[in-house]
PDB file of N, CA, C, O and CB in Angstrom:
ATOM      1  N   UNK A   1       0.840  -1.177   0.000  1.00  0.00           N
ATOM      2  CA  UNK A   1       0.000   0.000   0.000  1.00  0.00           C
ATOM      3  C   UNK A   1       0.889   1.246   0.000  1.00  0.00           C
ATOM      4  O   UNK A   1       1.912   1.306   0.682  1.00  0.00           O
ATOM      5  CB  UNK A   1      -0.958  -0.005   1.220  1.00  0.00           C
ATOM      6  N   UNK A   2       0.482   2.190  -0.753  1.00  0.00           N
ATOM      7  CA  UNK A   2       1.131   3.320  -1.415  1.00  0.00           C
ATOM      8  C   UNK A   2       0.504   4.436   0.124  1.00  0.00           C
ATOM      9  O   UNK A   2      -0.633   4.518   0.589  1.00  0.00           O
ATOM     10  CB  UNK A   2       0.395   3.698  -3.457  1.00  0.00           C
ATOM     11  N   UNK A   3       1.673   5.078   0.515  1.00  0.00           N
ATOM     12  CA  UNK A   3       1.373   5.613   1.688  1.00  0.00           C
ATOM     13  C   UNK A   3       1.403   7.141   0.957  1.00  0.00           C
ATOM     14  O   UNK A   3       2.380   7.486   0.293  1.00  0.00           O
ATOM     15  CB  UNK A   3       2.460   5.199   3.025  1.00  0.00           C
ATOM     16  N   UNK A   4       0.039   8.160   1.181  1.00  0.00           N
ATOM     17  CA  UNK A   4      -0.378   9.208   0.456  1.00  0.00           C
ATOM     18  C   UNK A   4      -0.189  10.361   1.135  1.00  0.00           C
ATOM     19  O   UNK A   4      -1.002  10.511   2.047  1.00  0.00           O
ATOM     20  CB  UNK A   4      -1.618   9.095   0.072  1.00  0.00           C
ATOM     21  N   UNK A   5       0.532  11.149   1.017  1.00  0.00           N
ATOM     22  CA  UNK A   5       0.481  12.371   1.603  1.00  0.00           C
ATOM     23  C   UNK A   5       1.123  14.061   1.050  1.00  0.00           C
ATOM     24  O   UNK A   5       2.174  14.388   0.499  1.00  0.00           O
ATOM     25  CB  UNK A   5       1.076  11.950   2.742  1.00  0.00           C
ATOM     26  N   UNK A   6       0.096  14.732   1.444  1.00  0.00           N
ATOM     27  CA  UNK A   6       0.101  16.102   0.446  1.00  0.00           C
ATOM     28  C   UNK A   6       0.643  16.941   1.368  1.00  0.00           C
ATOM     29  O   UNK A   6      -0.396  17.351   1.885  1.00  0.00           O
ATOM     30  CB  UNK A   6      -1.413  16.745  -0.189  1.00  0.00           C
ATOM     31  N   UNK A   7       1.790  17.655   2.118  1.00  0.00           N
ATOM     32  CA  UNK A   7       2.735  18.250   2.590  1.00  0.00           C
ATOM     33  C   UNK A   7       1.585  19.600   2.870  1.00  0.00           C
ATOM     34  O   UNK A   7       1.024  20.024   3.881  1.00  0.00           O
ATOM     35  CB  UNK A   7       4.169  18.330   1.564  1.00  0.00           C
ATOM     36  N   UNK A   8       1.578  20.009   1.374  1.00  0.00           N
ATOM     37  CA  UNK A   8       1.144  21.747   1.522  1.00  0.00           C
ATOM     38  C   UNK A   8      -0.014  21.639   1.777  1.00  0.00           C
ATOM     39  O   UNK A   8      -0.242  22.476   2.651  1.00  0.00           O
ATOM     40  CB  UNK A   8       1.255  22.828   0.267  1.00  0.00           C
ATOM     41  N   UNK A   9      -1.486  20.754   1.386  1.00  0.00           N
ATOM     42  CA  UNK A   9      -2.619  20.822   2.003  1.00  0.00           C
ATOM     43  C   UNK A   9      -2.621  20.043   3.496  1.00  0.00           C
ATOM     44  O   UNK A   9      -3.692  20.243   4.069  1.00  0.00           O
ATOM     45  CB  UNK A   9      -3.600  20.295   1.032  1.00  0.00           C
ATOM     46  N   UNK A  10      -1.689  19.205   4.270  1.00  0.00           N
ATOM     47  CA  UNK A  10      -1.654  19.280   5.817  1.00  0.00           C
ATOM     48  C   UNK A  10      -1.073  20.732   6.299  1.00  0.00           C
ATOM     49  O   UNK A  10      -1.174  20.816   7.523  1.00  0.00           O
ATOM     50  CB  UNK A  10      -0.661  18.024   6.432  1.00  0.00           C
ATOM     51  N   UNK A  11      -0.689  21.509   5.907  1.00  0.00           N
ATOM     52  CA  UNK A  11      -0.019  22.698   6.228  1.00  0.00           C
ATOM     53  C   UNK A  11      -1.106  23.483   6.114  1.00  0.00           C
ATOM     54  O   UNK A  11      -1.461  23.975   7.185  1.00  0.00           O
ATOM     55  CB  UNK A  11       1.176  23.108   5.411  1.00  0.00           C
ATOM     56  N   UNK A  12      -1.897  23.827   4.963  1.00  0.00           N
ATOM     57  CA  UNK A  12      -3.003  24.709   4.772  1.00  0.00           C
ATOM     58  C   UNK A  12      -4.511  24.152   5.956  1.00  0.00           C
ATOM     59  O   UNK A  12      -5.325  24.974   6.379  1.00  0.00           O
ATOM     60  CB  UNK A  12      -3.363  24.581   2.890  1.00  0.00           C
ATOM     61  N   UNK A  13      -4.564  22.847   6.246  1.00  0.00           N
ATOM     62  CA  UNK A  13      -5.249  22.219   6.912  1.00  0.00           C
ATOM     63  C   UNK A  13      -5.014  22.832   8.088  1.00  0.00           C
ATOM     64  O   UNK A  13      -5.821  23.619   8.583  1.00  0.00           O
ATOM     65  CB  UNK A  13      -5.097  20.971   6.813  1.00  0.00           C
ATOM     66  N   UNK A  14      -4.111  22.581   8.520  1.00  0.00           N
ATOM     67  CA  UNK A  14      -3.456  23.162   9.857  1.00  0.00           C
ATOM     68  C   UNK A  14      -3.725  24.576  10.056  1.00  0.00           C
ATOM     69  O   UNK A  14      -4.602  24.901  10.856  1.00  0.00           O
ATOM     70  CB  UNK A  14      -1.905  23.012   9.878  1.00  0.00           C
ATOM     71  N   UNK A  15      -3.150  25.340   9.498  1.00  0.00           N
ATOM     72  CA  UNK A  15      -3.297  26.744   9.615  1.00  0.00           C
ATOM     73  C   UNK A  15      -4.722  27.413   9.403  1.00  0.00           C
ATOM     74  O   UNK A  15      -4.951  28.589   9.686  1.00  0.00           O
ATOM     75  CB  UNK A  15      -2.392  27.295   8.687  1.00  0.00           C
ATOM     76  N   UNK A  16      -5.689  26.499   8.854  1.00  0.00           N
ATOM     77  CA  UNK A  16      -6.949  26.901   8.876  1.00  0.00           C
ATOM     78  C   UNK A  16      -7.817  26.549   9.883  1.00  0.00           C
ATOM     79  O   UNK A  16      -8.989  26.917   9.952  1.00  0.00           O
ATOM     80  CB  UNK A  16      -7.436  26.592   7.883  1.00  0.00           C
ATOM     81  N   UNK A  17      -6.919  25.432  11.107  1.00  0.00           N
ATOM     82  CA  UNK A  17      -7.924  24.900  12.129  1.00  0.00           C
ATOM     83  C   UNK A  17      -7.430  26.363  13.045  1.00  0.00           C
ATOM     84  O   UNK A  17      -8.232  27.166  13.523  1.00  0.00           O
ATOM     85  CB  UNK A  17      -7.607  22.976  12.917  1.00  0.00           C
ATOM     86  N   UNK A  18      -6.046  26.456  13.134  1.00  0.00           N
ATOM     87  CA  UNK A  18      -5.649  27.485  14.245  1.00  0.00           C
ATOM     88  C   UNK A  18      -5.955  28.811  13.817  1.00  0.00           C
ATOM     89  O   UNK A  18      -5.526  29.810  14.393  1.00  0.00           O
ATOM     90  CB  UNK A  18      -4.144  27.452  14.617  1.00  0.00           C
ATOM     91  N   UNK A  19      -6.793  28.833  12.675  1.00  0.00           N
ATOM     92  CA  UNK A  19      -7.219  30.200  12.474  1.00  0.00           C
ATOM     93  C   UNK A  19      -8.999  30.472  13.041  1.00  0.00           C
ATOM     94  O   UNK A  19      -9.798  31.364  13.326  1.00  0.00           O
ATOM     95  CB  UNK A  19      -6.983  30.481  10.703  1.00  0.00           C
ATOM     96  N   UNK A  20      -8.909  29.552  12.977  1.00  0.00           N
ATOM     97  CA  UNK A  20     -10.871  29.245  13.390  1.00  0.00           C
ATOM     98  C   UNK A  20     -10.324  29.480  14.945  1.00  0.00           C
ATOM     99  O   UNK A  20     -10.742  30.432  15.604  1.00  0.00           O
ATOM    100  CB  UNK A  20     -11.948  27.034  12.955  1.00  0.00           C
ATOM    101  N   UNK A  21      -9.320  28.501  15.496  1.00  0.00           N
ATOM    102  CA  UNK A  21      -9.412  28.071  16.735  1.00  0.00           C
ATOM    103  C   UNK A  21      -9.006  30.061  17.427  1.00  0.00           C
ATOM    104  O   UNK A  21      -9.621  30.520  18.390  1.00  0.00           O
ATOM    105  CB  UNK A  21      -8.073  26.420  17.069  1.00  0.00           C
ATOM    106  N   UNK A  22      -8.441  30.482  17.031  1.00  0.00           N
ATOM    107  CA  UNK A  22      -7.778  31.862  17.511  1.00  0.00           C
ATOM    108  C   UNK A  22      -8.757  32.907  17.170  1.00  0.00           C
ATOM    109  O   UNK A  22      -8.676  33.917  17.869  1.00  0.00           O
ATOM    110  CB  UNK A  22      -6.305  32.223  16.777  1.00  0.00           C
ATOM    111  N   UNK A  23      -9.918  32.896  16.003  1.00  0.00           N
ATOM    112  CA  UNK A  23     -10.506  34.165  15.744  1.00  0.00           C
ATOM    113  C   UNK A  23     -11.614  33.422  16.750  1.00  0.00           C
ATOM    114  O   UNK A  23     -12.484  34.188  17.166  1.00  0.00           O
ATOM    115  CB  UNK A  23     -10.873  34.776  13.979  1.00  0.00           C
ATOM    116  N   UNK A  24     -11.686  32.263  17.124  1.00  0.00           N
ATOM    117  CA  UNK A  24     -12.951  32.248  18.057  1.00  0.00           C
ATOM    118  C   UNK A  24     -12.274  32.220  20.064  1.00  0.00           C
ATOM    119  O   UNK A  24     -12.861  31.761  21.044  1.00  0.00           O
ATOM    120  CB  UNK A  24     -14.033  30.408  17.475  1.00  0.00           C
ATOM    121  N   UNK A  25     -11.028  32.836  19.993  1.00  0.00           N
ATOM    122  CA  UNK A  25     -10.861  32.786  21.433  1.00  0.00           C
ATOM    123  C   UNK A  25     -10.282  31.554  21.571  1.00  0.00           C
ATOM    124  O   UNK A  25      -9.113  31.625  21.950  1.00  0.00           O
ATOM    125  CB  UNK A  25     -12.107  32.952  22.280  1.00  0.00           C
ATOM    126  N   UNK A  26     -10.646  30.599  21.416  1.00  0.00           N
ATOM    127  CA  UNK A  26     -10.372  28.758  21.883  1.00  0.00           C
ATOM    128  C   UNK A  26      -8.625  28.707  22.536  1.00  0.00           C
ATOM    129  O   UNK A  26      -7.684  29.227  21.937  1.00  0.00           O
ATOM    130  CB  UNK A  26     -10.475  27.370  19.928  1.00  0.00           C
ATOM    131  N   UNK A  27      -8.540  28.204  23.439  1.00  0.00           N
ATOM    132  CA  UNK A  27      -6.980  27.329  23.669  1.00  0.00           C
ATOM    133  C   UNK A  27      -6.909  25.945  23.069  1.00  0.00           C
ATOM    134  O   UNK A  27      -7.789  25.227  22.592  1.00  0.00           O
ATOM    135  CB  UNK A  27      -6.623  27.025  25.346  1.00  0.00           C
ATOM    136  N   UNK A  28      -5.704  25.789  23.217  1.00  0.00           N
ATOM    137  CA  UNK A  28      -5.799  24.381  22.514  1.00  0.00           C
ATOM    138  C   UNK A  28      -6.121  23.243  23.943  1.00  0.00           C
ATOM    139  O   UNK A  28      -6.375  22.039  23.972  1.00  0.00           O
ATOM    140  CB  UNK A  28      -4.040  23.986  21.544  1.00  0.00           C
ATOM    141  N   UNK A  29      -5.980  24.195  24.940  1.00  0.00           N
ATOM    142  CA  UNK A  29      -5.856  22.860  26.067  1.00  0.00           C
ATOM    143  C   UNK A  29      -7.757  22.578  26.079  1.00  0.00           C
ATOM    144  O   UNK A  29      -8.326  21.511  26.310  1.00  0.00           O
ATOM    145  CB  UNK A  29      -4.933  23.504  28.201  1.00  0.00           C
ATOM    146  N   UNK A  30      -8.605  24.368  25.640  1.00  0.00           N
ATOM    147  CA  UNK A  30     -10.242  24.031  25.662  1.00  0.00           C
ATOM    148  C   UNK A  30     -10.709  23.072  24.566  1.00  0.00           C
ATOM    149  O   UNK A  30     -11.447  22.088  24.607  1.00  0.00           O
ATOM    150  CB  UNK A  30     -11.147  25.410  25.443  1.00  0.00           C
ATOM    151  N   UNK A  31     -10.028  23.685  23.549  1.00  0.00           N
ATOM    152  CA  UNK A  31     -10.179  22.593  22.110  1.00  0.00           C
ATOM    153  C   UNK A  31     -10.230  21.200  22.175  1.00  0.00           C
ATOM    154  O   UNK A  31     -10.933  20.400  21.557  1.00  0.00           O
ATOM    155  CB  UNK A  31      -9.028  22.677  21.167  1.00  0.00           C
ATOM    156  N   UNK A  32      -9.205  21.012  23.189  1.00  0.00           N
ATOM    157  CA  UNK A  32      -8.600  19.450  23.387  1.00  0.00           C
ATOM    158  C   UNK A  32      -9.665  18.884  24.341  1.00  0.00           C
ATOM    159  O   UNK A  32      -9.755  17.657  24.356  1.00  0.00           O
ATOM    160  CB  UNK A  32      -6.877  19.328  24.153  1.00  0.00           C
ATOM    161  N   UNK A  33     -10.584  19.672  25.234  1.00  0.00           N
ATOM    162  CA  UNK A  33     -11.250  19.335  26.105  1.00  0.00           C
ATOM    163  C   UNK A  33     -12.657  18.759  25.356  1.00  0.00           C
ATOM    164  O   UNK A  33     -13.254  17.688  25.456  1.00  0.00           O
ATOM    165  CB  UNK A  33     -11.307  20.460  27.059  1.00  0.00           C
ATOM    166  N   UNK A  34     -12.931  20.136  24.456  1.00  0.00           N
ATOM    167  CA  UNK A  34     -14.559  20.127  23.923  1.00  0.00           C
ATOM    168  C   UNK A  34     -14.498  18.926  22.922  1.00  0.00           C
ATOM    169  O   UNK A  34     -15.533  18.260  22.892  1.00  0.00           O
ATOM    170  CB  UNK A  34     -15.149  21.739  23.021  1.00  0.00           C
ATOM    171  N   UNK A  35     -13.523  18.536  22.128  1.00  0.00           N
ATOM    172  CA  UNK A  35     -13.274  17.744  20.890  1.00  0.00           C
ATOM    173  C   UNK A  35     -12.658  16.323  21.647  1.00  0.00           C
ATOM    174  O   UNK A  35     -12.371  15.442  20.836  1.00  0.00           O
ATOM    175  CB  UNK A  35     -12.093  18.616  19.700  1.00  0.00           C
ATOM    176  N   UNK A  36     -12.494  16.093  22.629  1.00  0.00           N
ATOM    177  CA  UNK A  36     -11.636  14.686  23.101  1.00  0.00           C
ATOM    178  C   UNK A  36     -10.870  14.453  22.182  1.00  0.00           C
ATOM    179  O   UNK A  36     -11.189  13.430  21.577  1.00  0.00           O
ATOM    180  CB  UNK A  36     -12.381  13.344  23.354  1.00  0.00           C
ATOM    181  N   UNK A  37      -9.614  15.164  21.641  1.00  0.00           N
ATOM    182  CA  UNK A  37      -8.668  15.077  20.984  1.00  0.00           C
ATOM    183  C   UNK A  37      -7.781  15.736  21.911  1.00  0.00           C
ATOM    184  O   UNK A  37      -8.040  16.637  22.709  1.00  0.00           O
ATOM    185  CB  UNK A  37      -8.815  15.522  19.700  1.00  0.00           C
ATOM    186  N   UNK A  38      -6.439  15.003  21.624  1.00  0.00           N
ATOM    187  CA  UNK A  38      -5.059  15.420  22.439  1.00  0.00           C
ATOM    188  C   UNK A  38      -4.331  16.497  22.229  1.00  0.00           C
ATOM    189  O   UNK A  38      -3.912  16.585  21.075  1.00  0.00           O
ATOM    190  CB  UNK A  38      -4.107  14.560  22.328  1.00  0.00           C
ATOM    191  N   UNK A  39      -3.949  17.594  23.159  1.00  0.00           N
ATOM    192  CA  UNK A  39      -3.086  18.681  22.793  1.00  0.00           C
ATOM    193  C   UNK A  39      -2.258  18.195  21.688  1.00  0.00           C
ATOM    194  O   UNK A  39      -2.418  18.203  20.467  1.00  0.00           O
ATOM    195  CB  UNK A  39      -2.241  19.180  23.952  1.00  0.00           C
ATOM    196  N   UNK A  40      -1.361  17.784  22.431  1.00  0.00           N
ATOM    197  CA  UNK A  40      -0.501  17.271  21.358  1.00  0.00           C
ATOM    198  C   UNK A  40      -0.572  16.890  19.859  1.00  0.00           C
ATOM    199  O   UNK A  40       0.302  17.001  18.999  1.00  0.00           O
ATOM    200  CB  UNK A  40      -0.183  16.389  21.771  1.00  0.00           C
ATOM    201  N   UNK A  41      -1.960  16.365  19.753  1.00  0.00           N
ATOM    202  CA  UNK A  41      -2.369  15.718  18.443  1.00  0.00           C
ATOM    203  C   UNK A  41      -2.796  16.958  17.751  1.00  0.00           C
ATOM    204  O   UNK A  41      -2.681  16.991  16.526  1.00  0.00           O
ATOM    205  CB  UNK A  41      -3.579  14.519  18.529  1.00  0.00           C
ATOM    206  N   UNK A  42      -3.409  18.268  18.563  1.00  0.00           N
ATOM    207  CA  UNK A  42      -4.343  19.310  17.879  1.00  0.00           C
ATOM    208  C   UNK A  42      -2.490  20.427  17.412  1.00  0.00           C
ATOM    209  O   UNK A  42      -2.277  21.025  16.358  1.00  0.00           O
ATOM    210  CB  UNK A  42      -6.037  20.292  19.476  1.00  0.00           C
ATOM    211  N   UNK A  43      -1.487  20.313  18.689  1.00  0.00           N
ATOM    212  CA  UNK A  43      -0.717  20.757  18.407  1.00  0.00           C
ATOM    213  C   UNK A  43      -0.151  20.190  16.610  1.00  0.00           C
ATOM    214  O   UNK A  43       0.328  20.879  15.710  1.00  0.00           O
ATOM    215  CB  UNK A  43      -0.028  20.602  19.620  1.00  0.00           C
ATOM    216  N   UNK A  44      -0.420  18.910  16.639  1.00  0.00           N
ATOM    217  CA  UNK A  44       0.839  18.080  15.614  1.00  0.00           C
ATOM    218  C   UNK A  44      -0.626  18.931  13.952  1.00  0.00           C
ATOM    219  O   UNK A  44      -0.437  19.458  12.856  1.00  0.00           O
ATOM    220  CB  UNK A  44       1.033  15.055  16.015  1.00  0.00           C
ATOM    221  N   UNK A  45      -1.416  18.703  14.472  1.00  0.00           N
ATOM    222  CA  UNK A  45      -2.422  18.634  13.313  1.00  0.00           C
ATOM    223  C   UNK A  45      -2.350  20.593  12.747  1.00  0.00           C
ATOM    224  O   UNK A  45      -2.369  20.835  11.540  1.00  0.00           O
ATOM    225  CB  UNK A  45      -4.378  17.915  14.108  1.00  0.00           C
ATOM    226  N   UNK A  46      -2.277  21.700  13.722  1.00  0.00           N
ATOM    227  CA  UNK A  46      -1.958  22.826  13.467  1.00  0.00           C
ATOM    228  C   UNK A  46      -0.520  22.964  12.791  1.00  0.00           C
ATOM    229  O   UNK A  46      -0.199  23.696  11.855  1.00  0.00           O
ATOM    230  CB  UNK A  46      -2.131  23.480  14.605  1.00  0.00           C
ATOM    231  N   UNK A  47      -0.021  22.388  13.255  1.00  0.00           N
ATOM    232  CA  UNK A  47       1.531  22.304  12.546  1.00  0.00           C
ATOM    233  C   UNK A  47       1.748  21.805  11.093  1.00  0.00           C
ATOM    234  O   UNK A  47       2.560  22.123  10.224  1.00  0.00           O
ATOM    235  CB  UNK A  47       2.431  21.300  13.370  1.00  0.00           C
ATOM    236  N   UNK A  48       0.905  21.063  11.131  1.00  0.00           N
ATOM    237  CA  UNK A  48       0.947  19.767   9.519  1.00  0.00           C
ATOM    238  C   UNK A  48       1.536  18.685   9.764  1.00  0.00           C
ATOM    239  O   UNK A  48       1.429  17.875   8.843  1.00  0.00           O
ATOM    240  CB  UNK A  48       1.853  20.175   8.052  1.00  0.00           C
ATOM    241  N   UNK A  49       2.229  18.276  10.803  1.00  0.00           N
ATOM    242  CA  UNK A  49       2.581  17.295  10.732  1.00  0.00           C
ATOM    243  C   UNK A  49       2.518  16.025  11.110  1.00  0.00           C
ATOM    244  O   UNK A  49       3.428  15.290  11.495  1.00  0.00           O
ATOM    245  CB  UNK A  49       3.083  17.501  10.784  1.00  0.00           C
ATOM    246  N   UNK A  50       1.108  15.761  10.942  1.00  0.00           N
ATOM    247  CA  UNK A  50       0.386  14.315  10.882  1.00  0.00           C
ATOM    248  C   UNK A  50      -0.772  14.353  10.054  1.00  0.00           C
ATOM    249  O   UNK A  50      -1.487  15.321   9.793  1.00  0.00           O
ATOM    250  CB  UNK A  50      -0.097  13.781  12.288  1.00  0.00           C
ATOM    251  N   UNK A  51      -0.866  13.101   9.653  1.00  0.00           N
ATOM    252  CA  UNK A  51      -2.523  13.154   8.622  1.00  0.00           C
ATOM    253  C   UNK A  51      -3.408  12.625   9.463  1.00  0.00           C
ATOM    254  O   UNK A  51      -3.418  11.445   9.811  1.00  0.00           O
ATOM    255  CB  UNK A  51      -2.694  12.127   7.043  1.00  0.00           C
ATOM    256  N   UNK A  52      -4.262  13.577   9.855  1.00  0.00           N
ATOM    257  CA  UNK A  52      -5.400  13.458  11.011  1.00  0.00           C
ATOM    258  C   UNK A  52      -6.362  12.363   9.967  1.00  0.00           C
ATOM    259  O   UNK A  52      -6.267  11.973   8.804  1.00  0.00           O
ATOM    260  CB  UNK A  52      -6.337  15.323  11.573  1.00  0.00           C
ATOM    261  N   UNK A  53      -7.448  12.105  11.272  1.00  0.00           N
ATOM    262  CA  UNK A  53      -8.454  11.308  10.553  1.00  0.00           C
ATOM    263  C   UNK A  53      -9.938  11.750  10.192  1.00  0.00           C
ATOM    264  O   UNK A  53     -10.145  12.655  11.001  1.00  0.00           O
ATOM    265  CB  UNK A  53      -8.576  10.206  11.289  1.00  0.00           C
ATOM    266  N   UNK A  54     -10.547  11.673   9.780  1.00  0.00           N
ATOM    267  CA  UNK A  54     -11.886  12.326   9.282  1.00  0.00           C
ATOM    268  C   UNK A  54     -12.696  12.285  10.605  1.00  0.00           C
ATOM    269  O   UNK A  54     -13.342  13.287  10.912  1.00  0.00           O
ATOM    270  CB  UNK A  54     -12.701  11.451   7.945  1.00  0.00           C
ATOM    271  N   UNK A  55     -12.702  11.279  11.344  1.00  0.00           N
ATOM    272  CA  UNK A  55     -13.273  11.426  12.754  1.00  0.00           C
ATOM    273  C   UNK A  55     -12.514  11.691  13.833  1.00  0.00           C
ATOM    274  O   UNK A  55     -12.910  11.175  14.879  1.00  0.00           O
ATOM    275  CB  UNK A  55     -13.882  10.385  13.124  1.00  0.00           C
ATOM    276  N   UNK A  56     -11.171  12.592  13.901  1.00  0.00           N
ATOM    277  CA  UNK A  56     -10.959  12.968  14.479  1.00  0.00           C
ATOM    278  C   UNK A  56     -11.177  15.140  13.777  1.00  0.00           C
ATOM    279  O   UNK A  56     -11.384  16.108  14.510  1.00  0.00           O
ATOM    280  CB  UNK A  56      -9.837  11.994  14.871  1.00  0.00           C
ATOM    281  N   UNK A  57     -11.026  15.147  12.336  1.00  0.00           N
ATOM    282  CA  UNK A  57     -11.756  16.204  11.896  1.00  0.00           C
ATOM    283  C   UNK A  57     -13.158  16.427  12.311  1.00  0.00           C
ATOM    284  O   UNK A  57     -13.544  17.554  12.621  1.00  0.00           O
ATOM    285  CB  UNK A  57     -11.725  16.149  10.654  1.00  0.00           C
ATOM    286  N   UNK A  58     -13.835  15.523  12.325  1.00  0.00           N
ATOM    287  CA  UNK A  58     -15.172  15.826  13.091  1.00  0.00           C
ATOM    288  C   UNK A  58     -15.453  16.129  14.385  1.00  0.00           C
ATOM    289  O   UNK A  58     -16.283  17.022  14.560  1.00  0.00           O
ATOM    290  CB  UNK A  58     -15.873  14.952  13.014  1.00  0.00           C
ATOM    291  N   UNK A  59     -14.831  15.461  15.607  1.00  0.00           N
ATOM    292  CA  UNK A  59     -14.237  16.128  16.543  1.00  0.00           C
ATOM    293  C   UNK A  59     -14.353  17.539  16.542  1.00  0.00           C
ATOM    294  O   UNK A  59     -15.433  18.129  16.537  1.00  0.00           O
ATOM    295  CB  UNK A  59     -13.066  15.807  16.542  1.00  0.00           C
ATOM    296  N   UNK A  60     -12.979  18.205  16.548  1.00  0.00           N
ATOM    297  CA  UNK A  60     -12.842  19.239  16.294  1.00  0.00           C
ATOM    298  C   UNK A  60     -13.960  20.166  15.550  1.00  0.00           C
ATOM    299  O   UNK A  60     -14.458  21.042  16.256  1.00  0.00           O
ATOM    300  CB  UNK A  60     -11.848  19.099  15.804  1.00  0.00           C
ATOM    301  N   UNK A  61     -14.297  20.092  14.534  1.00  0.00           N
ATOM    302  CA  UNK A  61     -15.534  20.650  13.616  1.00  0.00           C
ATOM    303  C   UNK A  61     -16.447  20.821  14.992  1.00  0.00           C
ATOM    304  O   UNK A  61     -16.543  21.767  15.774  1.00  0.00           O
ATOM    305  CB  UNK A  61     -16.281  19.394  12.178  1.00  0.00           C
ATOM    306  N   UNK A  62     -16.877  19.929  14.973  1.00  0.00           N
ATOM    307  CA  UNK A  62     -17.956  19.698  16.640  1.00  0.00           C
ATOM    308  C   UNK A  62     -17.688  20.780  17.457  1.00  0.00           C
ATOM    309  O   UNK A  62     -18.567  21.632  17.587  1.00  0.00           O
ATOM    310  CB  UNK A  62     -17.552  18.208  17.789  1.00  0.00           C
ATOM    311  N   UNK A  63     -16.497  20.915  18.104  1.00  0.00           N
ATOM    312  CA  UNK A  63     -16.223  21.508  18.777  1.00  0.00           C
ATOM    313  C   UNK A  63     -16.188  23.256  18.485  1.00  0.00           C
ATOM    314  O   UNK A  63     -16.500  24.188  19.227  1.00  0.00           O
ATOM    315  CB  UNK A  63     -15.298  20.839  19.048  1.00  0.00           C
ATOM    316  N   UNK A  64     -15.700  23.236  17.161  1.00  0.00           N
ATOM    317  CA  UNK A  64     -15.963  24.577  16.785  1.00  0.00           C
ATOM    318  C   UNK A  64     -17.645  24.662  16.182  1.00  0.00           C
ATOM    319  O   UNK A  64     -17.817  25.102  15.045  1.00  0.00           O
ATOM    320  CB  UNK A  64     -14.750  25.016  15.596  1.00  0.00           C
ATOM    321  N   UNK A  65     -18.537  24.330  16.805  1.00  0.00           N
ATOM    322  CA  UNK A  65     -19.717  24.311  15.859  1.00  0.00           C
ATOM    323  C   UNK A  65     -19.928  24.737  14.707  1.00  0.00           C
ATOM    324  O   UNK A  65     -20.461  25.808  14.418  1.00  0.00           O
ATOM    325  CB  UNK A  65     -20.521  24.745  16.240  1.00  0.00           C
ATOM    326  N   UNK A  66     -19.409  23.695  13.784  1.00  0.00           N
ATOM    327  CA  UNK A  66     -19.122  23.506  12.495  1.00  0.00           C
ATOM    328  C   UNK A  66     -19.296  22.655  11.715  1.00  0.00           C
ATOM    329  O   UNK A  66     -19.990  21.677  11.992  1.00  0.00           O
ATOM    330  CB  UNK A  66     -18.313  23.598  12.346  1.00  0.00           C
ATOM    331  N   UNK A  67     -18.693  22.818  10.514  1.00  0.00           N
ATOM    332  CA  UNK A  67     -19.407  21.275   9.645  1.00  0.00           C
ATOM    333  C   UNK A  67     -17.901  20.629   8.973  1.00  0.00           C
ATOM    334  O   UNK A  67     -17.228  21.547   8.505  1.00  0.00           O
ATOM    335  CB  UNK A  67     -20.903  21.790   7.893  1.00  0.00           C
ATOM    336  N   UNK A  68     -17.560  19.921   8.899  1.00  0.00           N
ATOM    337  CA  UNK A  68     -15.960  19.054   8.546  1.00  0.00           C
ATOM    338  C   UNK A  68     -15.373  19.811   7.380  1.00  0.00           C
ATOM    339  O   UNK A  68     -14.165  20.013   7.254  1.00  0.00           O
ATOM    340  CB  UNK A  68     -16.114  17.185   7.973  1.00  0.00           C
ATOM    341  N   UNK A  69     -16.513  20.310   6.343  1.00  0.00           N
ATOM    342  CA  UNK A  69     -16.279  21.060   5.049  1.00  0.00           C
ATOM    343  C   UNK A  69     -15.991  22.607   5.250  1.00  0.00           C
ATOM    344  O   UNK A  69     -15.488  23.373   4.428  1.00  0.00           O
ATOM    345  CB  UNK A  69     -17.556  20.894   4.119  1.00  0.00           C
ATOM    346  N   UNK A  70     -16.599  22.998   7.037  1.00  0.00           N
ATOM    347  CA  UNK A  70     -16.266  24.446   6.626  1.00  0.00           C
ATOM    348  C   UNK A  70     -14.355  23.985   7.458  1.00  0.00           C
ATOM    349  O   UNK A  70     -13.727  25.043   7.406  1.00  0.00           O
ATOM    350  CB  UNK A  70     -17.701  26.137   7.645  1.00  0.00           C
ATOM    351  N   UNK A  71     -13.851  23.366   7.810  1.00  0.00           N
ATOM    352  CA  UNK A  71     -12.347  23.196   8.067  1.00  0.00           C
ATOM    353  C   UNK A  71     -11.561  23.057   6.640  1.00  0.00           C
ATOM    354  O   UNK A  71     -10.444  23.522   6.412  1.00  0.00           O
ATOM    355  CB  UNK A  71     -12.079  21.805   9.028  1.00  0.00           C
ATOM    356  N   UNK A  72     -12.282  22.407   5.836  1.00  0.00           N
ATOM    357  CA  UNK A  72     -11.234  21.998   4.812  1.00  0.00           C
ATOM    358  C   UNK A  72     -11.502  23.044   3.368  1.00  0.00           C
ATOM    359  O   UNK A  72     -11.092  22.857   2.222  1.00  0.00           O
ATOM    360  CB  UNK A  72     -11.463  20.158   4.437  1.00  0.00           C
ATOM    361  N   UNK A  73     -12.426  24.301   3.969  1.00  0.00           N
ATOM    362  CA  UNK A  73     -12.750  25.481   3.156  1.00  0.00           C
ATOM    363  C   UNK A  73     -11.602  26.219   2.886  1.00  0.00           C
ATOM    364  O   UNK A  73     -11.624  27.296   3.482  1.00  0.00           O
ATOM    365  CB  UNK A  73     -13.719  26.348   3.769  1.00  0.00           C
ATOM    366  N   UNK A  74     -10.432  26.010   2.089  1.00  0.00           N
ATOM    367  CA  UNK A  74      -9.086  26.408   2.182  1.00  0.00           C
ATOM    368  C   UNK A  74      -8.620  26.774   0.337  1.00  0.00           C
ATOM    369  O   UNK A  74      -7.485  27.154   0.051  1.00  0.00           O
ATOM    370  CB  UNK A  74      -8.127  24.965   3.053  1.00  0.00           C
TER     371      UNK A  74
END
């Protein structure tokens, strides 16, 4: 299995969660609370450097009362 990964859209991914997460106030430690996702993981996923999972994108989405499509609106 061919392991897939797009560098500049985890980067644009990223920078569009910590832009939601910052124009709405959020910490990452509240983020991590409301979404049951791990600092660390919300840290690695703002950064780009992991390929999150669609239900852990939903998560988050959730948490920002949102829809999975307005995150990946980039």
């Amino acid at each position: 299995m061919t392991k897939i990964r797009d560098e500049k859209y985890l980067k644009a991914l990223g920078k569009r969660i910590k832009k939601i997460r910052t124009e709405k106030g959020i910490s990452t430690y509240d983020l991590s609370y409301e979404s049951s996702v791990s600092r660390s993981q919300i840290n690695s996923i703002e950064k780009g450097s992991i390929n999150t999972t669609i239900c852990t994108l939903k998560s988050i989405a959730e948490a920002f009362d949102m829809k999975v499509s307005d995150l990946v609106d980039f």
